[in-house]
C-alpha positions in Angstrom: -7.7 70.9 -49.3 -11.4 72.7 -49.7 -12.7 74.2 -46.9 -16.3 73.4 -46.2 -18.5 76.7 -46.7 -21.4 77.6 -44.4 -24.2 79.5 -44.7 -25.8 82.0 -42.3 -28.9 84.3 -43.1 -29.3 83.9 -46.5 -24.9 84.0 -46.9 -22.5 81.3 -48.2 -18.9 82.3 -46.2 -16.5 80.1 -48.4 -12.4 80.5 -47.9 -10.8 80.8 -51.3 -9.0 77.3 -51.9 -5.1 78.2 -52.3 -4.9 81.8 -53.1 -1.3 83.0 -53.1 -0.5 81.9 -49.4 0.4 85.8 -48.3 -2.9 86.6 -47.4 -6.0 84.6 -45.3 -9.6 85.5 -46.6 -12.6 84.6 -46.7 -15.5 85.5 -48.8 -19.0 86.1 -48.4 -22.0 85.2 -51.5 -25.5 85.8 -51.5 -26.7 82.3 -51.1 -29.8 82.8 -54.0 -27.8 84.1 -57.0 -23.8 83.3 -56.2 -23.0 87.0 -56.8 -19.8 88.3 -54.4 -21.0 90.5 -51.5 -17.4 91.3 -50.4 -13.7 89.5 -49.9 -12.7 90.2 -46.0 -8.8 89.8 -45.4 -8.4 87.9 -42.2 -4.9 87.8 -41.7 -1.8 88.5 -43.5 2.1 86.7 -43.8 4.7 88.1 -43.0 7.2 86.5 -45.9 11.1 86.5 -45.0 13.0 87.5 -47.9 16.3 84.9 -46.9 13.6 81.7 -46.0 12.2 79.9 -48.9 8.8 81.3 -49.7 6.7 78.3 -49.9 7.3 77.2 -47.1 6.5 80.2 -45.4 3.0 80.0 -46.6 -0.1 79.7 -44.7 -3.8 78.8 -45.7 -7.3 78.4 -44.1 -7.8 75.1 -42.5 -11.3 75.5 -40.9 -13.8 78.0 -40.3 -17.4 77.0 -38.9 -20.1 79.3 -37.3 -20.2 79.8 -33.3 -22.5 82.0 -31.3 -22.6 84.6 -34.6 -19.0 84.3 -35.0 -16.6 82.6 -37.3 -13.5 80.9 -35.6 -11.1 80.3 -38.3 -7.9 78.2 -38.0 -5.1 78.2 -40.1 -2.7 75.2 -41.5 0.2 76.6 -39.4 -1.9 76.4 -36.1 -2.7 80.6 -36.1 -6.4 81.3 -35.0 -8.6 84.4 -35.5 -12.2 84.8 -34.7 -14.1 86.3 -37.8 -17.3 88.7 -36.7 -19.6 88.9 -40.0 -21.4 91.9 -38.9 -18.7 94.2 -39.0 -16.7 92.2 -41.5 -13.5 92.5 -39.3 -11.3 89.8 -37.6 -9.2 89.6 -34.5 -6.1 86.5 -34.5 -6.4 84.8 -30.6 -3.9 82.5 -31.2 -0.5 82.3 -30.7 -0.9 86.2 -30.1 1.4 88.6 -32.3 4.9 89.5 -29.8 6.0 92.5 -29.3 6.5 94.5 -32.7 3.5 93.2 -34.6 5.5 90.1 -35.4 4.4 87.0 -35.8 
């Protein structure tokens, strides 16, 4: 499904709809012309060579604007918090274990 964009100072932050289901972005447009200011990667799958990759994909579900930052939630339930000022974003839920593995 489309994720609703939002706009903040003069910025549309859309998340592509259905990229390849590897990797969570989102992307930020100068709100007066369209052009592409940059792509930010939020997040990144892990995919299981013996599981079925489809099914291993995971896409943005949400993202909104709260207190300057951009809470994003993902179709599999994973959270991250977006910051637009330094173009960089943290996941804060479930946490990664041990390993970097999610």
């Amino acid at each position: 499904a489309e994720v609703p964009p939002f706009i903040l100072n003069g910025i549309v932050y859309t998340a592509p709809s259905r990229e390849n289901g590897r990797t969570l972005s989102i992307e930020a447009h100068q709100e007066t012309d369209g052009k592409r200011l940059y792509k930010a990667v939020v997040g990144k799958n892990i995919i299981h060579p013996w599981l079925e990759e489809d099914v291993q994909w995971d896409f943005v579900k949400n993202l909104s604007l709260q207190n300057g930052s951009v809470p994003i939630r993902t179709e599999k339930g994973k959270k991250y918090l977006f910051d637009p000022g330094t173009k960089s974003a943290n996941r804060i839920s479930p946490p990664l274990r041990r390993g970097g593995r999610k």
